[in-house]
Backbone as CSV, one residue per row, in Angstrom:
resi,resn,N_x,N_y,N_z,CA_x,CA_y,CA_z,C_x,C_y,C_z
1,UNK,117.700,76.499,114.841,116.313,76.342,114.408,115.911,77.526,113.554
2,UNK,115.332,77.268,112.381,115.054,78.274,111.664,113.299,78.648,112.163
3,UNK,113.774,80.520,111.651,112.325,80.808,111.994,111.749,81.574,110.591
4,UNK,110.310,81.245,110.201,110.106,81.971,109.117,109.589,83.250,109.168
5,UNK,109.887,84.559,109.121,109.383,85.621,109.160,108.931,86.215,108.049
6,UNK,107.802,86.710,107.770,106.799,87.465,107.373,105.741,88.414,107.672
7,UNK,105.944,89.364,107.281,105.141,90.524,107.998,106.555,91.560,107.840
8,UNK,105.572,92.275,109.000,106.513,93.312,109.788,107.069,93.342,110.754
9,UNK,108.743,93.428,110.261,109.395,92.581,111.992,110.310,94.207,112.255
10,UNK,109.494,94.393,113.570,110.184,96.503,113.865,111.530,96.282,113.945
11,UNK,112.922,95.837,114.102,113.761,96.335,114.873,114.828,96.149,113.054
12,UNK,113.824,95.049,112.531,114.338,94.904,111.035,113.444,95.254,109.868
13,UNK,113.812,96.610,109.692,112.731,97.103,108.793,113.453,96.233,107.104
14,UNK,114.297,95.677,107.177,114.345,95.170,105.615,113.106,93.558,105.705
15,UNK,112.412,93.319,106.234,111.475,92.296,106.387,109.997,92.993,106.203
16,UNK,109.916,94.216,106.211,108.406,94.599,106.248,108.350,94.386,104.843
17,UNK,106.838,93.765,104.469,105.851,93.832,103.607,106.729,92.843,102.654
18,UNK,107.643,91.563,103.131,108.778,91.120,101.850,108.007,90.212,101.591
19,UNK,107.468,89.213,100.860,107.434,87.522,100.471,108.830,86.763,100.859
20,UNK,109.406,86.782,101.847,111.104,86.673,101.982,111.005,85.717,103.290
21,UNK,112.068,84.976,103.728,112.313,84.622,104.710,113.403,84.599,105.247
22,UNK,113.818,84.779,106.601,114.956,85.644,107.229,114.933,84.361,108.689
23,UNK,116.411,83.442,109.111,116.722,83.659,110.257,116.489,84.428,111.433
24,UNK,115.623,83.668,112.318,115.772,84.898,113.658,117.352,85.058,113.806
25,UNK,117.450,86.431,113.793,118.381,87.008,113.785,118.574,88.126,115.153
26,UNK,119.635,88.304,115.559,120.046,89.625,117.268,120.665,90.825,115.871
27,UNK,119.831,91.346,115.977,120.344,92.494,115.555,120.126,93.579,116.614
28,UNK,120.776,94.551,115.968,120.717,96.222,117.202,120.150,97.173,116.423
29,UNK,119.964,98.269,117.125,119.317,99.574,116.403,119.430,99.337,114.846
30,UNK,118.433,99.754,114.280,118.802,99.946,112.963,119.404,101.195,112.158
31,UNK,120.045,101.307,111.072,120.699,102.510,111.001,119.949,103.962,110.205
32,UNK,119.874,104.667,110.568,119.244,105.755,110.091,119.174,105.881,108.404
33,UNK,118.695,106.778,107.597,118.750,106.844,105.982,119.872,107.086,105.641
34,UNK,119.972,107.950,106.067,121.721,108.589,105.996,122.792,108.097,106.515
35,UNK,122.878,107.171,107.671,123.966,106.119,108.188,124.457,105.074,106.626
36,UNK,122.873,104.414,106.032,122.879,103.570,105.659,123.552,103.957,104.375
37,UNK,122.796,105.276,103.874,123.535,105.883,102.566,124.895,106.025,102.695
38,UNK,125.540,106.548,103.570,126.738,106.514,103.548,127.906,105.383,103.828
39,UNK,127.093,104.342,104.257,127.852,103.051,104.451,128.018,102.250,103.353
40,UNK,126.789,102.326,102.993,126.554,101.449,101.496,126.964,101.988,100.001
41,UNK,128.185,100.714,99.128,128.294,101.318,98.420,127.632,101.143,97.008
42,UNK,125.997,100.495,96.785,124.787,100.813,95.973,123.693,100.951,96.623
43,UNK,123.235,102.105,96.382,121.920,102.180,96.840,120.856,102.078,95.670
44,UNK,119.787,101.519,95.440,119.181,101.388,94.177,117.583,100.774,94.411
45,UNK,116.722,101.439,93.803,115.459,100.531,94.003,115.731,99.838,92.483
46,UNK,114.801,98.851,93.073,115.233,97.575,91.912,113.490,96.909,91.471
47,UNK,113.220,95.850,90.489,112.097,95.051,90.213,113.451,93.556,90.145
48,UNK,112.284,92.959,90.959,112.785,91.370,90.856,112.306,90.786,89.528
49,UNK,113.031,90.163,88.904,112.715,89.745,87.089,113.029,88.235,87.494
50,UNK,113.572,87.190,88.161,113.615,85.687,87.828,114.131,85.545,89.497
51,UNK,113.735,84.084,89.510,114.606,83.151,90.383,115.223,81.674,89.553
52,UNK,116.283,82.202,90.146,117.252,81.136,89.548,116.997,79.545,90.264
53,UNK,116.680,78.454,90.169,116.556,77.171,91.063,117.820,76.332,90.503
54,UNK,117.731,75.836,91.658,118.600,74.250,91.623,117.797,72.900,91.569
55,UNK,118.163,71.954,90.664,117.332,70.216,91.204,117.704,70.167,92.761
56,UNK,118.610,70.115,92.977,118.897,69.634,93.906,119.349,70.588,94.955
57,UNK,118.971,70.479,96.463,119.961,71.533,97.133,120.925,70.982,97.514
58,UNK,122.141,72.143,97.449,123.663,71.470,97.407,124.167,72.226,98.707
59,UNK,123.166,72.854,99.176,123.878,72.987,100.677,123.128,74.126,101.403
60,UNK,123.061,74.661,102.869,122.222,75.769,103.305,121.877,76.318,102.905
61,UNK,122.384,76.948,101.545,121.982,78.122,101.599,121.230,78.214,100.226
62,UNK,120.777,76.697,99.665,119.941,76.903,98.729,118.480,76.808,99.222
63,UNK,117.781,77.499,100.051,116.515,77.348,100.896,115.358,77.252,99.147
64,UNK,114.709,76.545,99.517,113.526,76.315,98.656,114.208,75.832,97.206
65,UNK,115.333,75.466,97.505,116.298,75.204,96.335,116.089,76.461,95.382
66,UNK,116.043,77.407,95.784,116.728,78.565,95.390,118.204,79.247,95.016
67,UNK,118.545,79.453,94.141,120.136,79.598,94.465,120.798,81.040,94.319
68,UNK,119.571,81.764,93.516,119.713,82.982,93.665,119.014,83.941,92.731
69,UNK,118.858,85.171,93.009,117.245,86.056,92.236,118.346,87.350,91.276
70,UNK,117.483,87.395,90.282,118.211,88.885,89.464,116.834,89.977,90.064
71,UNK,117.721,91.117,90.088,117.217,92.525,90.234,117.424,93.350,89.134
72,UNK,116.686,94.130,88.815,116.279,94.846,87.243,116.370,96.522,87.815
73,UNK,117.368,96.938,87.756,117.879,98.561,88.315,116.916,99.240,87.948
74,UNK,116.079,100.157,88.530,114.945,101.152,88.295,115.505,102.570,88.271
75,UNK,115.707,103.271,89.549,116.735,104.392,89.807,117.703,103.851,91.073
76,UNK,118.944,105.089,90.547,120.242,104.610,91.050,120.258,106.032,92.180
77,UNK,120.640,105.531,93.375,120.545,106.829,94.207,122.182,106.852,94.344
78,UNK,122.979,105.627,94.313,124.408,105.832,94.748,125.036,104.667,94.181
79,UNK,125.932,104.796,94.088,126.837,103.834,93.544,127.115,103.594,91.954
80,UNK,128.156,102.574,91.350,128.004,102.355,89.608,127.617,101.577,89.187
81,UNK,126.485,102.135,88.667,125.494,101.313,88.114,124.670,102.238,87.203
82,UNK,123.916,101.623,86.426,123.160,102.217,85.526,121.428,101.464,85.876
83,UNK,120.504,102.289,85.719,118.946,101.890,85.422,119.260,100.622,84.551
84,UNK,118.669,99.921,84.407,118.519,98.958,84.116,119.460,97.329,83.525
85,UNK,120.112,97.689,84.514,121.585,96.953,84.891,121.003,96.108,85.899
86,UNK,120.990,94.884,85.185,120.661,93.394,86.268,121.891,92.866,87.645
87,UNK,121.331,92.769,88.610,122.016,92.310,89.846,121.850,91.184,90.391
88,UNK,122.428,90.275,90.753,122.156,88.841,91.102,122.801,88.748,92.496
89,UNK,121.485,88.529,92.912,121.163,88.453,94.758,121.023,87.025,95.139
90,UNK,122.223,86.657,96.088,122.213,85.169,96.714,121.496,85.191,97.340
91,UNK,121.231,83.848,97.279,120.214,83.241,98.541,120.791,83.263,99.889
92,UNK,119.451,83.797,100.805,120.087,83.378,102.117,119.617,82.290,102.828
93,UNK,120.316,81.962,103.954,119.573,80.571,104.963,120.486,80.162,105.762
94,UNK,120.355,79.364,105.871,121.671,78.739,107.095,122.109,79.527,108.281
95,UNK,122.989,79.521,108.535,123.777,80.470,109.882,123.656,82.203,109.775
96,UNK,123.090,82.844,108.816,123.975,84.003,108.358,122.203,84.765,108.187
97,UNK,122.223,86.199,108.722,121.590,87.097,108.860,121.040,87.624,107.169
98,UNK,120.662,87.106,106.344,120.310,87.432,104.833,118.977,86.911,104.527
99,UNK,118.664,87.892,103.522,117.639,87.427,103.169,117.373,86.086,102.020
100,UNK,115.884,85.313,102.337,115.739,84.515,101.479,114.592,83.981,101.448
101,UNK,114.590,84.404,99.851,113.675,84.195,98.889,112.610,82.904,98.541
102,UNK,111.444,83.441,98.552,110.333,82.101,97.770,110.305,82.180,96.076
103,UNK,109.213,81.476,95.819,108.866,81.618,94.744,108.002,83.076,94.212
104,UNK,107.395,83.458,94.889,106.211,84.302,94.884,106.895,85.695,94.559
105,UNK,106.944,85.875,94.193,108.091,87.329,94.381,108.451,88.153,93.389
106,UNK,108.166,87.413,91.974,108.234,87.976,90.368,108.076,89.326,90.286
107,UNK,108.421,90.408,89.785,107.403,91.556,89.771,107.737,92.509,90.805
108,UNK,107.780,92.362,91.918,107.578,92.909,93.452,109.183,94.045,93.457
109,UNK,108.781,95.010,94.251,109.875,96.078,93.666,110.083,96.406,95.122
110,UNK,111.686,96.798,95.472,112.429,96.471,96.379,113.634,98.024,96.684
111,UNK,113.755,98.330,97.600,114.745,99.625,97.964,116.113,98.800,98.723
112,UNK,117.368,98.924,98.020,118.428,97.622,98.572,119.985,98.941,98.671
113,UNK,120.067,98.674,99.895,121.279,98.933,100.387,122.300,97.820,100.488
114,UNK,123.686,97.846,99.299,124.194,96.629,99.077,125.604,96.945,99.009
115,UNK,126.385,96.114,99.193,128.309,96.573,98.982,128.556,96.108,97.476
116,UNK,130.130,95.853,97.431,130.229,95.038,96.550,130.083,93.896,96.379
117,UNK,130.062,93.301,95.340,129.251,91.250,95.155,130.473,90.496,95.439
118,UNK,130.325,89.686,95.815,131.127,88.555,96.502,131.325,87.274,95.899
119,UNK,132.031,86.613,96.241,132.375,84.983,95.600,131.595,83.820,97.116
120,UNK,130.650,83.388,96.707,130.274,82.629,97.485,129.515,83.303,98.541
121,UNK,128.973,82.531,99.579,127.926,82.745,100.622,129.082,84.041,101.634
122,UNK,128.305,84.873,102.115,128.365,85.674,103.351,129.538,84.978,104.584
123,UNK,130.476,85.458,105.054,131.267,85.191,106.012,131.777,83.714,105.815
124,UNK,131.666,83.518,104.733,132.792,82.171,104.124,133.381,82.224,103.021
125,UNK,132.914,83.352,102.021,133.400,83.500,100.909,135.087,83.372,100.941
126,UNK,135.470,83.863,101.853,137.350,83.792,101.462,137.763,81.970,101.854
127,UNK,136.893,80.507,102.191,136.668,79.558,102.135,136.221,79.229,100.724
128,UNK,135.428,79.547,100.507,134.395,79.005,99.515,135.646,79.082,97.988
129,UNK,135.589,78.021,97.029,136.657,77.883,95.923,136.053,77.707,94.689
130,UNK,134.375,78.640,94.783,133.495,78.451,93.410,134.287,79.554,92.787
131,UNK,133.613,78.980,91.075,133.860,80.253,90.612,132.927,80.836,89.973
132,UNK,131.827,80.911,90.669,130.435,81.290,89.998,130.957,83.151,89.921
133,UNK,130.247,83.554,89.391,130.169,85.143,89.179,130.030,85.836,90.124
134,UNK,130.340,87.568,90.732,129.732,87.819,91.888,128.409,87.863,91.885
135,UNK,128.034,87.858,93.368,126.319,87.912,93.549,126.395,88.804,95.312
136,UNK,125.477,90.031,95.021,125.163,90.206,95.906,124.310,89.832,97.310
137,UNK,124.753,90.173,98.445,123.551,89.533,98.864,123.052,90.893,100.244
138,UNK,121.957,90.506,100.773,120.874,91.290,101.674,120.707,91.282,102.803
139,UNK,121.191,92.019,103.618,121.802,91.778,105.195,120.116,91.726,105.359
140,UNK,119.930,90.750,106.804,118.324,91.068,107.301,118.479,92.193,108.641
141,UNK,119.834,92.579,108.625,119.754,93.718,109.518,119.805,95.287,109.224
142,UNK,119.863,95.321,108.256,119.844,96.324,107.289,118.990,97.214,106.979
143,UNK,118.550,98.628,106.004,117.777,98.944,105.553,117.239,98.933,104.772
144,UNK,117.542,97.851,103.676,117.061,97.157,102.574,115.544,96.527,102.955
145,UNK,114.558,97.076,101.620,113.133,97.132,102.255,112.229,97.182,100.879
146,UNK,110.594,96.498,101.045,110.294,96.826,99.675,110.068,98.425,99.756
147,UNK,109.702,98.136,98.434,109.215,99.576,98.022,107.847,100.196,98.659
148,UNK,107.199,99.102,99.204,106.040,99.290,100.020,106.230,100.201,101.386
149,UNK,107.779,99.022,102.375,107.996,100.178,103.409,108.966,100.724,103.425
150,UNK,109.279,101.649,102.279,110.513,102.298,101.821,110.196,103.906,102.039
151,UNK,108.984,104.285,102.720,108.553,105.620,102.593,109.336,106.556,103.231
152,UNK,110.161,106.282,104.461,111.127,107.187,105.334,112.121,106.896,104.794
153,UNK,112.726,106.365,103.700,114.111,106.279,102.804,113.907,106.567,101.686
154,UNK,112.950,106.641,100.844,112.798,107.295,99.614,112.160,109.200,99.957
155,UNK,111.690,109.204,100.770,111.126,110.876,100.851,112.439,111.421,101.390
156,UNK,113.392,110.787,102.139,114.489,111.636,101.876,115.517,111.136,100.785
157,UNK,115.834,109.995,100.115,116.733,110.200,98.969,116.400,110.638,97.793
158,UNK,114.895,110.803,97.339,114.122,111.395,96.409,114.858,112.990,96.575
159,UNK,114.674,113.390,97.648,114.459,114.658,97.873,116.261,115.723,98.701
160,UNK,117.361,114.330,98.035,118.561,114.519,98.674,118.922,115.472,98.321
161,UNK,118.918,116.275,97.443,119.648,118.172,96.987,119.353,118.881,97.759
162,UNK,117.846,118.709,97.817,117.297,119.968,98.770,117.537,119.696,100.589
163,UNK,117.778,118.406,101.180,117.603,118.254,102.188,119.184,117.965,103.081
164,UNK,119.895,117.720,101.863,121.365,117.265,101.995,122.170,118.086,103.382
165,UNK,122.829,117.538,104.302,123.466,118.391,105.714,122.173,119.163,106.610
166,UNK,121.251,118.791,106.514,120.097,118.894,107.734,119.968,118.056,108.675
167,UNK,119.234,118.460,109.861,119.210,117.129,110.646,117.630,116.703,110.081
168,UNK,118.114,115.789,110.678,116.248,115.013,110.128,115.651,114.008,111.625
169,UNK,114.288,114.266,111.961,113.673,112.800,112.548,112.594,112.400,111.619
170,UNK,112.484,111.383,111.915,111.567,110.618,111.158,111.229,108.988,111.541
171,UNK,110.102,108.558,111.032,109.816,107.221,111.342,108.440,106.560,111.096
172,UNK,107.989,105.756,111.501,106.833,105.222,111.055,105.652,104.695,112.013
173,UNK,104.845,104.076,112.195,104.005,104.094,112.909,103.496,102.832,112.749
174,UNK,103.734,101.780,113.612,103.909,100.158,113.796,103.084,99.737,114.590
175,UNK,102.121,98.719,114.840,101.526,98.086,115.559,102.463,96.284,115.925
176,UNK,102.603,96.222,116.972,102.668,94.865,117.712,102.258,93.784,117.314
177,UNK,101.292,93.801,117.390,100.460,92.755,117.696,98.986,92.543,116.568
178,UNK,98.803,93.930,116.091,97.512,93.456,114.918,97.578,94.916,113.770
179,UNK,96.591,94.572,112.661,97.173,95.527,111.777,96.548,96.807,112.304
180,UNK,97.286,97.720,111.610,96.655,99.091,112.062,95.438,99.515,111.215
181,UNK,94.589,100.258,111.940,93.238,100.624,111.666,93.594,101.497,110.535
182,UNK,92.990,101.242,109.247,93.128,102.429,107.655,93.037,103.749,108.119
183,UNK,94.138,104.400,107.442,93.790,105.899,107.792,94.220,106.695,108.984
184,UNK,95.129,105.657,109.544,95.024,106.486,111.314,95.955,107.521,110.979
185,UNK,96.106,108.192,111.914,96.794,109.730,111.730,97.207,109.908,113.470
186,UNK,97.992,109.712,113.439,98.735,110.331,115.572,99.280,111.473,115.234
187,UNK,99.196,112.593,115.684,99.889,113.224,115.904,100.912,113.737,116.800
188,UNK,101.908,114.402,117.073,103.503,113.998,117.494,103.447,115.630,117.919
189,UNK,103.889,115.742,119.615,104.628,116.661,119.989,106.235,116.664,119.927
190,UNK,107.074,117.452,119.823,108.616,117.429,119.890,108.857,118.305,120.848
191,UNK,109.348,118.111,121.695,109.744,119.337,123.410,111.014,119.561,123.324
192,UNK,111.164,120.432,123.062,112.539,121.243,123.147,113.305,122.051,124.325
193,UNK,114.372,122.481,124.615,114.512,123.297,125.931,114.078,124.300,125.578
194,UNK,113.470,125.038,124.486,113.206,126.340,123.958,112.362,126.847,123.460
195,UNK,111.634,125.566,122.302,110.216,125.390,121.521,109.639,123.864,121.500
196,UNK,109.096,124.157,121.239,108.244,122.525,120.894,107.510,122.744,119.294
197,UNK,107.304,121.580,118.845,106.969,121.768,117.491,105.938,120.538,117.260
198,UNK,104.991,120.667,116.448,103.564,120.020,116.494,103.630,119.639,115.151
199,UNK,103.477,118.390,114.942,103.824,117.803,113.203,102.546,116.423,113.587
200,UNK,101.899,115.786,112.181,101.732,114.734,112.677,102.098,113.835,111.134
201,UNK,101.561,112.384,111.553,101.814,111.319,110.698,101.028,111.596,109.254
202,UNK,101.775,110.981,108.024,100.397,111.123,107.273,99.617,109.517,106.909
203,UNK,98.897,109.430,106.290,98.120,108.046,106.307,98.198,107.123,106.465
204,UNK,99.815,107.068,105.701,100.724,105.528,106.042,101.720,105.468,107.191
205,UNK,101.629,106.453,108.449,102.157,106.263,109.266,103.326,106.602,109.115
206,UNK,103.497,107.670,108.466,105.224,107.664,108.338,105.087,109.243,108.770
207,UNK,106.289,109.927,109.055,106.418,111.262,109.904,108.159,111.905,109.411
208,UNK,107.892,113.025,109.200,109.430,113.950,108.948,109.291,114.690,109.202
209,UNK,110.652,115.494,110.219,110.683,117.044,110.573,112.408,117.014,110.252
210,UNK,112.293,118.536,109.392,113.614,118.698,108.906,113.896,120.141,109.920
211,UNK,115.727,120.465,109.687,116.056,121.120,110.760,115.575,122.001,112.242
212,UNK,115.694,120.629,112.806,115.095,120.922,114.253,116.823,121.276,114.580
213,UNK,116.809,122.389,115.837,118.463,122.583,116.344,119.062,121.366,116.901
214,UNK,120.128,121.519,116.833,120.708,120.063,117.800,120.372,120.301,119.192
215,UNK,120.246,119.202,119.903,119.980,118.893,121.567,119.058,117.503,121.590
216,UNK,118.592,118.009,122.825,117.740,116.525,123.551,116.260,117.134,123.335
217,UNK,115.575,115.749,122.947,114.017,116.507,122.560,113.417,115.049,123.539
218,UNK,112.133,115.431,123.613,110.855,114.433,123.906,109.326,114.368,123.061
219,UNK,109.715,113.384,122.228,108.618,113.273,121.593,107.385,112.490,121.972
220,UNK,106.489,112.938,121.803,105.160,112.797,122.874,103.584,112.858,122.051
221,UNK,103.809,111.713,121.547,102.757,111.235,120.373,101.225,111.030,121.139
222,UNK,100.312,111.499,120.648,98.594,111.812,120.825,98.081,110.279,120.573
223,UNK,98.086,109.556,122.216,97.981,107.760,121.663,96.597,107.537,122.062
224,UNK,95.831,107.158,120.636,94.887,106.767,120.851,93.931,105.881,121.902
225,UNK,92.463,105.812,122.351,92.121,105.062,122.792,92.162,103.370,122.873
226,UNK,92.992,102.788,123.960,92.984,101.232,123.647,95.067,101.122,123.123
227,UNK,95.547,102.063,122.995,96.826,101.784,122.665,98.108,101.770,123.531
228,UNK,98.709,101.531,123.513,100.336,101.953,124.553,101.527,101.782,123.811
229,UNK,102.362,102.608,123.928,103.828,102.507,123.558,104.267,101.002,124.133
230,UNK,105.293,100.424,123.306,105.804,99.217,124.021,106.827,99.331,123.925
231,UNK,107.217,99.260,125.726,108.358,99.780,126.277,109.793,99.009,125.723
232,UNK,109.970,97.296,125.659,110.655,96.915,124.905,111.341,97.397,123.737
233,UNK,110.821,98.042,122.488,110.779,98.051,121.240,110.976,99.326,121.614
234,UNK,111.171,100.578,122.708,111.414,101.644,123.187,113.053,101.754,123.024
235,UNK,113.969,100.271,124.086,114.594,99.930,124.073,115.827,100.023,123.025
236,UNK,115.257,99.785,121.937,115.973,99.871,120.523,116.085,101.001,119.505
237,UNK,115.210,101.876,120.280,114.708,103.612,119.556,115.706,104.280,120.848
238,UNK,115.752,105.043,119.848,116.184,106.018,118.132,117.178,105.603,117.621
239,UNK,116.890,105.059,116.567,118.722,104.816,116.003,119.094,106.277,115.760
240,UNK,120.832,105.919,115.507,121.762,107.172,115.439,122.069,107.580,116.451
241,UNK,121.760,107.116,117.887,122.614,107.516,119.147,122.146,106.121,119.985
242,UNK,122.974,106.541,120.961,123.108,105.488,122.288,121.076,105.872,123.308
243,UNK,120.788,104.900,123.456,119.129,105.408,124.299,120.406,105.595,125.823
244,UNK,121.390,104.524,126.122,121.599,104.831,127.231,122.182,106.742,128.070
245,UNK,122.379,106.993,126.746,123.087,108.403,127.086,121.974,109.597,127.408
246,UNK,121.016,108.944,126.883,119.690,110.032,127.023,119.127,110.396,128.622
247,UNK,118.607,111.373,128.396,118.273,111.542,130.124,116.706,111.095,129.920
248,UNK,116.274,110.215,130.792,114.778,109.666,130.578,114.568,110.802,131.735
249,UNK,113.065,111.038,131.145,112.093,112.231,131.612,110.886,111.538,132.238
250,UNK,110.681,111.866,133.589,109.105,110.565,134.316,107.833,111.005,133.720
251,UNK,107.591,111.845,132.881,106.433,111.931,132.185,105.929,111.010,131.537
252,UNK,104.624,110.346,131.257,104.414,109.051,131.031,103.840,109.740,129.356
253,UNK,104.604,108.739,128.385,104.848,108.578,127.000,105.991,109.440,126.557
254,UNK,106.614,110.369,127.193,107.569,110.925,126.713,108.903,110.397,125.678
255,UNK,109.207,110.558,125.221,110.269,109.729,124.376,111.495,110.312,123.853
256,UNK,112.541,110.026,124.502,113.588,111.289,124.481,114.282,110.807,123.406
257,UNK,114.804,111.676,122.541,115.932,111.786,121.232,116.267,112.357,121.363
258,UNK,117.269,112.530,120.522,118.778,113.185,120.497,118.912,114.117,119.119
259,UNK,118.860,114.933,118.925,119.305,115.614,117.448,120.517,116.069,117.605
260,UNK,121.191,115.517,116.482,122.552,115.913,116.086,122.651,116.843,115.220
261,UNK,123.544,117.807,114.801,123.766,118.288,114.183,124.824,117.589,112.578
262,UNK,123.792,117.941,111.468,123.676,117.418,109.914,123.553,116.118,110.077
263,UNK,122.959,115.284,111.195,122.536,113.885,111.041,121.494,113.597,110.922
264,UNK,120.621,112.599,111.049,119.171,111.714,111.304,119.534,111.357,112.401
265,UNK,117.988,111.033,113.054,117.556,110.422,114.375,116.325,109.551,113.643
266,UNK,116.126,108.422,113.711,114.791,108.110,113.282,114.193,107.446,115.173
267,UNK,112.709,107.354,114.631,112.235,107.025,115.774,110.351,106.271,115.159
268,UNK,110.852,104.697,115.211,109.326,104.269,115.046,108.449,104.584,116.156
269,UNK,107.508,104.709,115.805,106.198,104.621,117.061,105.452,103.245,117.212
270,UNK,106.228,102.695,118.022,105.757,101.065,117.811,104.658,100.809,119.527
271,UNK,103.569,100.370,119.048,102.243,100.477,119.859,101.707,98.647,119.976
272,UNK,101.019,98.707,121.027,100.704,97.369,121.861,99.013,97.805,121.559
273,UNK,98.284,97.738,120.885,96.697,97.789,120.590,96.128,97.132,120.908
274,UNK,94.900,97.529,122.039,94.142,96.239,122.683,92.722,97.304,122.331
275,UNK,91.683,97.143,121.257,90.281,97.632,121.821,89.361,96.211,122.372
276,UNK,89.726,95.364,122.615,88.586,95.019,123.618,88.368,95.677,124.771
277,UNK,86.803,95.635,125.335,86.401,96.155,126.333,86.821,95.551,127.975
């Protein structure tokens, strides 16, 4: 059964803010900036310039009889490619964790962590006996994201010379269940065995602290009236380590991470908001 997602779906940040539609999909932690940079071999923000259609759909994975979108290279953070070097992104649908595309979407500018392009659909291609051209395509488990919620992956690949072999946390600031109030600002304790360090969010909810030492921290965010951490979506935080290895602390909101040494830890602040009385 297909499900249509739109919005902001936390555990898959390549779905926030898309016009896109994505398979419910089981994905796991998501991978840090730097996991993803180093896995992926283009990293590139892009502008969507066309969708390609079909008359007819000729099989799953032409959803909206779509068959597949060009991307218009803006800046290149990794991989070969040049600025303004067109990319042609398959459609997703059917069985397979990818993204896929509406009509609506012209224009709209996109941060894409991608491999090399392929012959045919995702996990059938060495089946498949087209000989259409390669076409990339867009894991929905991924960190591929618009440019809208691209702010904890562009403030550090913008800023990769200066920040390059640090550890980093970072993350964003998510509501559940309804949108977040304009402007909010939480601010974030970090507990250390040694220091603690006092940082907070800025407008859009997004948060960075660069070389903190390696060890076990507890981060312990200032939660507004009417809000709660949701313990679920706890579950799946911090990418870049195991939650099971962590030592949970009985202090109520505490939130234990892990800093590695020259890695990322990210950590959303994902909240359950109720102000009724």
């Amino acid at each position: 059964m297909k499900k249509k997602i739109i919005g902001t779906l936390f555990f898959l940040p390549a779905i926030a803010f898309l016009n896109i539609q994505a398979l419910a999909c089981s994905c796991g932690p998501t991978q840090t900036v730097l996991d993803a940079f180093e896995k992926a071999g283009i990293v590139v923000t892009t502008r969507l310039s066309a969708v390609e259609k079909v008359r007819e759909k000729k099989g799953e994975y032409d959803v909206g009889h779509i068959r597949s979108v060009t991307m218009i290279v803006n800046n290149v953070y990794k991989g070969d490619v040049k600025s303004g070097r067109a990319l042609k992104v398959i459609q997703g649908g059917g069985s397979v964790c990818m993204w896929a595309f509406d009509e609506e979407i012209a224009g709209q500018e996109y941060l894409l962590y991608v491999g090399a392009p392929i012959q045919g659909p995702p996990y059938i291609q060495k089946e498949s006996k087209t000989k259409d051209e390669g076409m990339f395509y867009i894991s929905a488990c991924g960190r591929s994201t618009s440019a809208h919620g691209a702010a904890d992956d562009l403030s550090y690949l913008d800023n990769f010379e200066n920040v390059r072999g640090k550890t980093r946390l970072s993350g964003r600031l998510l509501s559940l269940n309804t949108a977040l109030p304009t402007g909010t600002v939480v601010k974030l304790k970090i507990i250390g065995k040694n220091n603690t360090y006092q940082i907070q969010m800025d407008k859009n909810g997004f948060y960075e602290i660069y070389d903190l030492p390696p060890g076990d921290y507890n981060v312990v965010p200032e939660i507004p009236f009417g809000w709660k951490i949701d313990e679920y979506m706890l579950g799946r935080q911090p990418t870049g380590v195991e939650r099971s290895t962590l030592r949970l602390r009985k202090e109520k909101n505490h939130i234990p991470v892990r800093i590695t040494s020259e890695r990322h830890t990210g950590l959303d602040l994902i909240f359950d908001i109720d102000r009724a009385p």
